[in-house]
N, C-alpha and C positions, 0 to 999 in steps of 0.2 A: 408762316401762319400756323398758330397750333389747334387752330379751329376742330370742333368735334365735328365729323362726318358718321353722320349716318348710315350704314351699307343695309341695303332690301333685297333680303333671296327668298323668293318662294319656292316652294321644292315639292316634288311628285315623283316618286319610285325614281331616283335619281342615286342609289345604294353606289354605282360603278362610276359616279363624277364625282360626287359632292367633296368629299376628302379633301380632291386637289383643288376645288374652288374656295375650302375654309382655309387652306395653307395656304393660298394666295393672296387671304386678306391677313392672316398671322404674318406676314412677309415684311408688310405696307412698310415703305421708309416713313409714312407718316403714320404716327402712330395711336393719334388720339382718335381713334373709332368705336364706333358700335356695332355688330352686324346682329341682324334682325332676320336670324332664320323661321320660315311660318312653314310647318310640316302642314301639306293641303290632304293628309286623310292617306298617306303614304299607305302602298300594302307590301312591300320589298323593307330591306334591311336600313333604311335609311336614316329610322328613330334612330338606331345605334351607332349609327357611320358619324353621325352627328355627336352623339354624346361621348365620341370618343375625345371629341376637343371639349377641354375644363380651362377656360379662360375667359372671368370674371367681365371681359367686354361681349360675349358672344351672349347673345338673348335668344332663349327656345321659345314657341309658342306651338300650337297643336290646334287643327281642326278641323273639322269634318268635312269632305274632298267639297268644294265652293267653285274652284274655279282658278286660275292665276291673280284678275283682278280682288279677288273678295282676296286673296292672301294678299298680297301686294298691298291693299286697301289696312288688313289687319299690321301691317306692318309702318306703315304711313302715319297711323293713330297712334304706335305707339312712340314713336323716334322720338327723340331729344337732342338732334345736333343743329348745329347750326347750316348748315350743308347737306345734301344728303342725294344717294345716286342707287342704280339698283345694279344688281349681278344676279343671274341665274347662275344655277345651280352643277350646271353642265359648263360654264366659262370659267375663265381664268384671269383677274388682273394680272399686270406687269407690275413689277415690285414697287414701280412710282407713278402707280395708277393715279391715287388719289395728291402726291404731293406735286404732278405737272400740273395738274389740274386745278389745286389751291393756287399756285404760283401765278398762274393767269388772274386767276380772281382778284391777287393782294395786288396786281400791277395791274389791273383793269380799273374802270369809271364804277360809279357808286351803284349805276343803274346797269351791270353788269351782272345776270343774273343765272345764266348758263354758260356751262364750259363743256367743252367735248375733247375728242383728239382720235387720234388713228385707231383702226385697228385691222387686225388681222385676220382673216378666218381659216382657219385650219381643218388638217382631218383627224381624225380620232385621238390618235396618239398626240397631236400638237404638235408632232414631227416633223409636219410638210404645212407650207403656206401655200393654200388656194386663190387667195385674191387680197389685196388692201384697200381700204376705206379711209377716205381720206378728204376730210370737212375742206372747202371750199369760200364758207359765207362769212361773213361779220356785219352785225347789226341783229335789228328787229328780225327774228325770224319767223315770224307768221305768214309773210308772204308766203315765203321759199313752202315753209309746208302745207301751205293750201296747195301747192304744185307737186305736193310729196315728191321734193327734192331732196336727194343724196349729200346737196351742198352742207346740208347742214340736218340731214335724218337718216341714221340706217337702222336704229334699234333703240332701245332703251339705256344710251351710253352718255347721258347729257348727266354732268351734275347738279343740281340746283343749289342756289342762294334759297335759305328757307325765309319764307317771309311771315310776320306776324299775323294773326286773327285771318289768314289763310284756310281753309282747309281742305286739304289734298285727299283727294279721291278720284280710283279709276270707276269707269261704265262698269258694273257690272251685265248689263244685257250687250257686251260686245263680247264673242267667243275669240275674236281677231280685233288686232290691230288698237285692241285698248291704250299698247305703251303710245300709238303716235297721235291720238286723238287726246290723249292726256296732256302731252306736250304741248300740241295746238291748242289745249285751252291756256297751259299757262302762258304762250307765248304771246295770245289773245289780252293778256292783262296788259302787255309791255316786258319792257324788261331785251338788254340787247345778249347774243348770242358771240361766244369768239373760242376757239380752238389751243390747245397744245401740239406742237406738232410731235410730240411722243406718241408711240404704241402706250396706251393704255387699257387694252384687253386685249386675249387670244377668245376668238369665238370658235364653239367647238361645232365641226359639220360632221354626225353622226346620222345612223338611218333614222331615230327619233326624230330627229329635227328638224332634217329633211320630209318626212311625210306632212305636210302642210296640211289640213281644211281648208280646201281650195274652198269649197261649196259656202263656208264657214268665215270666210275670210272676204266671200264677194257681197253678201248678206252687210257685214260690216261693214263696207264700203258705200254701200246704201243706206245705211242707216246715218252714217259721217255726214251724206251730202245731203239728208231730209235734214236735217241738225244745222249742217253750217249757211243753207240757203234762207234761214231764217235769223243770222246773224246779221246785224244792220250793216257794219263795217264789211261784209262780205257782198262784192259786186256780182253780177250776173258773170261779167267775165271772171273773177276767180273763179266761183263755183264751177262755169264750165271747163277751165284748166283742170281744175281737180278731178271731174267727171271724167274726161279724157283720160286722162290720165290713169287714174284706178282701172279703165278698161283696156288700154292697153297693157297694163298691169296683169291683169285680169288676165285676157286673150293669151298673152306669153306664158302664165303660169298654165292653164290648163292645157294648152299647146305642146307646152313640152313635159307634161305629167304623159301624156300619152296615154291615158283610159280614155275618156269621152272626150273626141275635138270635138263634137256636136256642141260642146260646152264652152270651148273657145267662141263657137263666133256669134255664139247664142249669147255670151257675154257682151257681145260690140254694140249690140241692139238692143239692150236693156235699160229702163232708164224710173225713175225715181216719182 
């Protein structure tokens, strides 16, 4: 397939990654892409980390610090591929990120709409692997991520099939968890889910990345499930898997932040 791919980075004071995530899309064995850098209001070296690559695919955009969604969203409006997937700024494709990925698609059903595939999370230097991620599911994937299940969601690593008179946009009123509430909507249209089993990203675990908005991230999980409880297709029993779920989610994340447990169990008890 020499299908054009879209690539979506938004980037914030990211001067010390960005480099090795624009060399990792210059790599691609596949080679027909676009990447669609959106600087969110950067105040670090990053304009220029940026402008050091002159490659008539790479697209610059600038704008006033919004958010990840509003960049992500500026990035969405502008694509032109027929495909299209995102990378932060601080990751790494594998050099046939995008061409395992196509391969599923050209050898998958018509109604094949997302592809995924391994990955890896690393530490700083990309030197040491931490843990693999490793898709599980095929098929319709709405269910699995009413469950935010791992079978088939760990991040923003899904490519999509772009479809016509679509229009792709994240929440902006989500500070968290926009990329998986995104995917649940498009997984809500249809459309089946199936994997590569190639590495096609190194995600990078640095102390940035690591500092989560827990406070930030529970808020969004509430607001997911006032949203999907009013979806008709969404049962009582989904929605309380997802509840569940996001609190034990919840509970473990603040638990082992270790500033306020009080906020762990004060999480198990909260409800919508």
């Amino acid at each position: 397939m020499n299908d054009l791919v879209s690539i979506i980075m938004p980037v914030y004071n990211r001067e010390r990654y960005i480099g090795q995530s624009i060399r990792s899309v210059l790599d691609q064995s596949h080679t027909n892409w676009e990447l669609i850098i959106i600087n969110d209001g950067s105040t670090d070296a990053t304009k220029e980390e940026t402008r050091d690559f002159a490659d008539p695919r790479i697209r610059y955009f600038e704008q006033a610090n919004r958010g990840v969604s509003s960049a992500r969203n500026l990035g969405l409006s502008r694509m032109e591929g027929d495909f299209f997937c995102f990378l932060d700024s601080d990751d790494v494709f594998t050099r046939d990120s995008l061409t395992s990925r196509l391969n599923v698609f050209r050898d998958g059903p018509p109604d094949l709409d997302f592809v995924d595939g391994r990955v890896e999370e690393r530490d700083e230097r990309l030197d040491q692997v931490l843990r693999v991620y490793h898709p599980a599911f095929r098929g319709n994937p709405f269910r699995q991520m009413l469950r935010i299940s791992e079978s088939c969601y760990l991040g923003q690593t899904w490519m999509l099939r772009r479809k016509p008179n679509v229009n792709y946009s994240m929440r902006n009123d989500l500070s968290n968890g926009e990329d998986f509430f995104f995917f649940l909507e498009q997984s809500r249209r249809g459309g089946k889910y199936n994997y590569t089993e190639e590495i096609i990203l190194y995600y990078r675990r640095h102390p940035a990345s690591a500092s989560a908005d827990l406070d930030g991230l529970n808020r969004s999980y509430q607001l997911i499930h006032k949203e999907i409880r009013n979806w008709p297709e969404v049962s009582i029993r989904d929605a309380s898997f997802y509840w569940l779920k996001s609190r034990k989610i919840m509970f473990l994340s603040y638990l082992f932040d270790g500033s306020e447990y009080w906020k762990a169990f004060r999480s198990l008890f909260q409800w919508t």
